[in-house]
C-alpha positions as CSV (number, residue, x, y, z in Angstrom):
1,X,-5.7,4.0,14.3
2,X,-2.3,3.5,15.4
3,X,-1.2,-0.5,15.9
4,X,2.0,-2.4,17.7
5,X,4.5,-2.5,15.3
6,X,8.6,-3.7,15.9
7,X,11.5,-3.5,13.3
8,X,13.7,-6.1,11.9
9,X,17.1,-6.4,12.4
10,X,20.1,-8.0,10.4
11,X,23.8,-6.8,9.3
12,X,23.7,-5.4,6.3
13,X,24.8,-1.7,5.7
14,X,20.7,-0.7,5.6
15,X,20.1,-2.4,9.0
16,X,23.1,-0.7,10.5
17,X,22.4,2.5,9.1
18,X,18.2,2.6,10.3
19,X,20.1,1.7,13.6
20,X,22.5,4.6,14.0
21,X,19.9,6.9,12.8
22,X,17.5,5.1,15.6
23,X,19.7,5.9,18.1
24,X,19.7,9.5,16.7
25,X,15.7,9.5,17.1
26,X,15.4,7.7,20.8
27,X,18.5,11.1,21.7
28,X,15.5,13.3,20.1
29,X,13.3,11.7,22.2
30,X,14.4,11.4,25.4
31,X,15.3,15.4,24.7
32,X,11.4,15.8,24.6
33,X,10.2,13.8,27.5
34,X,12.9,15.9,29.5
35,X,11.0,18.9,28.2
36,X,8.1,18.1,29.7
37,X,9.2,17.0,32.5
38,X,11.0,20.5,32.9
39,X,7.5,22.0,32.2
40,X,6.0,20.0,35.2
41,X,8.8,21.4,37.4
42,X,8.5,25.1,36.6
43,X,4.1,24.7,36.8
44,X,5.5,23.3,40.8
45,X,7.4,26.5,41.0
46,X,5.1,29.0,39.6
47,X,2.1,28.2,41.7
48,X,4.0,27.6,44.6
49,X,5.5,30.8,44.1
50,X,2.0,32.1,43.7
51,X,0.9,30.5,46.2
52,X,3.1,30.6,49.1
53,X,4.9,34.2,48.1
54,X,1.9,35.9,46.0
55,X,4.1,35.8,42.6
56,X,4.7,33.4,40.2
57,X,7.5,32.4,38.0
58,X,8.3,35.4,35.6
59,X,8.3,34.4,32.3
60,X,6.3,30.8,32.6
61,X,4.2,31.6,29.7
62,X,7.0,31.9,27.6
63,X,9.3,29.1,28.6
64,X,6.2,27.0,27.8
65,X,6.2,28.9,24.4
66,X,9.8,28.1,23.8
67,X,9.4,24.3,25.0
68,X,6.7,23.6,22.6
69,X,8.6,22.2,19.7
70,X,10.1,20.5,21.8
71,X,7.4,18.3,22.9
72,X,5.6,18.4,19.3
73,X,8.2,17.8,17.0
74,X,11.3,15.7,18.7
75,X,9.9,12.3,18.9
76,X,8.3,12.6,15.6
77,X,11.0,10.6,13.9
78,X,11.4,8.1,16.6
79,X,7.2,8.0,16.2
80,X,7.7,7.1,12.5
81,X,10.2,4.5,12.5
82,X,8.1,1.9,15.3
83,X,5.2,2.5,13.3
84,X,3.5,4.6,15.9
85,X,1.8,7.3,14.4
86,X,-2.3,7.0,13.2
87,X,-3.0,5.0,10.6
88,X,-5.8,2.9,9.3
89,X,-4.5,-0.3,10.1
90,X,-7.8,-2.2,8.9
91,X,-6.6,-1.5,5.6
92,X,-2.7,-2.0,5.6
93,X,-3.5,-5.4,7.2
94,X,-6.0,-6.8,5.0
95,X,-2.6,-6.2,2.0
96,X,0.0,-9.0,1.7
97,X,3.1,-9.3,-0.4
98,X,3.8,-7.0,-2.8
99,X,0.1,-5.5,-2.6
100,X,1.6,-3.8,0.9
101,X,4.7,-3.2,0.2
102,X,3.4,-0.7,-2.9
103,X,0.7,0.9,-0.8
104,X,3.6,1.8,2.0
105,X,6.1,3.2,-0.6
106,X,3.4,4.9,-1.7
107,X,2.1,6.1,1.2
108,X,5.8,7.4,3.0
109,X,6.6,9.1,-0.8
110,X,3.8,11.0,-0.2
111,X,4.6,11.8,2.9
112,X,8.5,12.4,2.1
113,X,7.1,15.4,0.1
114,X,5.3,16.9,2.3
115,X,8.1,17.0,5.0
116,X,10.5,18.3,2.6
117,X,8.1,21.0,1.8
118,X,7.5,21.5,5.1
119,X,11.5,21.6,6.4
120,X,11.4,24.6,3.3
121,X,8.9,26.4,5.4
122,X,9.8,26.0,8.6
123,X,13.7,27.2,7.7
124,X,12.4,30.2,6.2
125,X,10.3,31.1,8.7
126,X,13.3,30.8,11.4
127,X,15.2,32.6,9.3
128,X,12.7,35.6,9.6
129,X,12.9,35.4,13.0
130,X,16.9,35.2,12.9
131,X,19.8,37.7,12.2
132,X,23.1,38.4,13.3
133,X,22.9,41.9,13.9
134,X,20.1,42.6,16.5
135,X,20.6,41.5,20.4
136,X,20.9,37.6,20.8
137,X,20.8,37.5,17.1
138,X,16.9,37.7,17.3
139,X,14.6,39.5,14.9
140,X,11.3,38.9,17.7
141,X,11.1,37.9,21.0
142,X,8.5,36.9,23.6
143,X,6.1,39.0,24.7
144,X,7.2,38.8,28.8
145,X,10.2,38.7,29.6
146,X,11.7,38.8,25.5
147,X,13.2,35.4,25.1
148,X,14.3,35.4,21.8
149,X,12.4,33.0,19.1
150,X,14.5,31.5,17.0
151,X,16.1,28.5,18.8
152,X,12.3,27.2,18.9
153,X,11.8,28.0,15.7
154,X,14.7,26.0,14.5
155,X,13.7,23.2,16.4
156,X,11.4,22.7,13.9
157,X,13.3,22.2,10.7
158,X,15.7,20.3,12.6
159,X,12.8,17.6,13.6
160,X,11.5,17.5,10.1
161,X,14.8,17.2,8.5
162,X,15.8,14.2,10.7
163,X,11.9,12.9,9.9
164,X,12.8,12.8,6.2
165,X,16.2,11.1,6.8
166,X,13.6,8.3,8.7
167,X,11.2,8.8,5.3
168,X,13.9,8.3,3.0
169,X,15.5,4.5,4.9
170,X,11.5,3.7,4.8
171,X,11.8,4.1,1.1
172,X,14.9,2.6,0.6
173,X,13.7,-0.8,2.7
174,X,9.7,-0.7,1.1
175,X,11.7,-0.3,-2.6
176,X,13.9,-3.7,-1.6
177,X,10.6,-5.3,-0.7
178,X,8.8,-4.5,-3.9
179,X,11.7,-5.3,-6.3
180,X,13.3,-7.8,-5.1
181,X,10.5,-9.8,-2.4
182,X,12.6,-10.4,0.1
183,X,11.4,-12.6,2.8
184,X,12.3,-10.6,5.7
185,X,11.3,-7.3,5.8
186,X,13.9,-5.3,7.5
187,X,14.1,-1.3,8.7
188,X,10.3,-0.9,8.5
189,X,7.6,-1.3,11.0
190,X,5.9,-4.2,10.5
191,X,1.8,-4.2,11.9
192,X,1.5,-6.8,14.3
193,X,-1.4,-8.7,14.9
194,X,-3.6,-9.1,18.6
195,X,-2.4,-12.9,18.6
196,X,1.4,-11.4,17.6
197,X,1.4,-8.9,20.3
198,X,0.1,-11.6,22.8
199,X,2.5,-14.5,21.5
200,X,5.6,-11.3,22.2
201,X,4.3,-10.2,25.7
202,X,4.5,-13.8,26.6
203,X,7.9,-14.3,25.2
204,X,8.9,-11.3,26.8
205,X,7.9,-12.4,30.2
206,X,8.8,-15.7,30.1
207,X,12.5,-14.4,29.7
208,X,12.0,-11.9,32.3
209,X,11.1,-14.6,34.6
210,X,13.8,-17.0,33.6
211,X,16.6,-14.0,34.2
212,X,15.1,-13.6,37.9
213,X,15.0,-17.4,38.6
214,X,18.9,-17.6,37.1
């Protein structure tokens, strides 16, 4: 299952690095949510259109076609780096020390080579779908009203690519922890506990209410 998790901070060139690509991933993010919130606003306009002027919105299958990697694949990164994708958190919490710190490097490696095989694909299958010469440099194109498919289609590599960038900082701060034990683990989510989480809500609202009473 997927657990709490938050990120260390400090200023060293690794902290400040997992930030400016964090800043990358919330961008990605935010470019998703607006996606779907877009999708919500042509659904309004295609039943009302159907509903109030008997046709609805040409096309609406296939801007829903076009949004999809938008939705599935742009927070991915952001996902990975607060710790928020599934994961069997029964197990990564009952390791300490070292013990975790192998069993996540291991665990993201694996990962890392799967992305990178997985960016190889996705590029080469937008580069079927891409070429110069054709109309709006597109090799296929939607079935409706022939939006071409390779802006989606790139969208893809694009989110898998920044998702090994994420892999690769993971790697970088999991390898500190192993080799050299530092105390505070920083640039990789950390599992927190149910009394953790409760001790942080507090905390949060306790300065929430203190910046209202000031």
């Amino acid at each position: 299952m997927a657990g709490s998790a938050f990120v260390l901070e400090d200023n060293s060139l690794f902290s400040r690095i997992e930030r400016k690509l964090y800043w990358l991933e919330q961008k990605l993010a935010l470019l998703s949510g607006l996606a779907v919130f877009l999708l919500m606003v042509l659904a309004v306009v295609s039943v009302g259109g159907r509903n109030f002027f008997g046709q609805p919105l040409s096309g609406y299958v296939d801007w829903i076609e076009q949004a999809m990697p938008l939705i599935a694949f742009m927070g991915v990164s952001f996902t990975q780096r607060d710790g928020g994708h599934i994961r069997m958190d029964m197990l990564v919490g009952s390791l300490k020390g070292r013990a975790l710190w192998l069993f996540e490097f291991i665990t993201v490696f694996a990962i890392l080579i799967f992305m990178l095989l997985m960016v190889w694909g996705s590029y080469s299958h937008f580069l079927r779908s891409f070429d110069f010469a054709p109309p709006l440099w597109s090799r296929d194109s939607s079935l409706d009203i022939a939006l071409p498919l390779w802006p989606a289609k790139l969208l893809a590599p694009i989110a898998f690519a920044v998702l090994c960038l994420r892999l690769l900082l993971q790697l970088w701060g999991y390898g500190r922890l192993l080799f050299f034990g530092q105390k505070h683990p920083i640039g990789v989510p950390l599992i927190l506990s149910v009394e953790e989480q409760a001790q942080m809500e507090a905390a949060s609202v306790s300065d929430q209410a203190k910046g209202s009473a000031s």
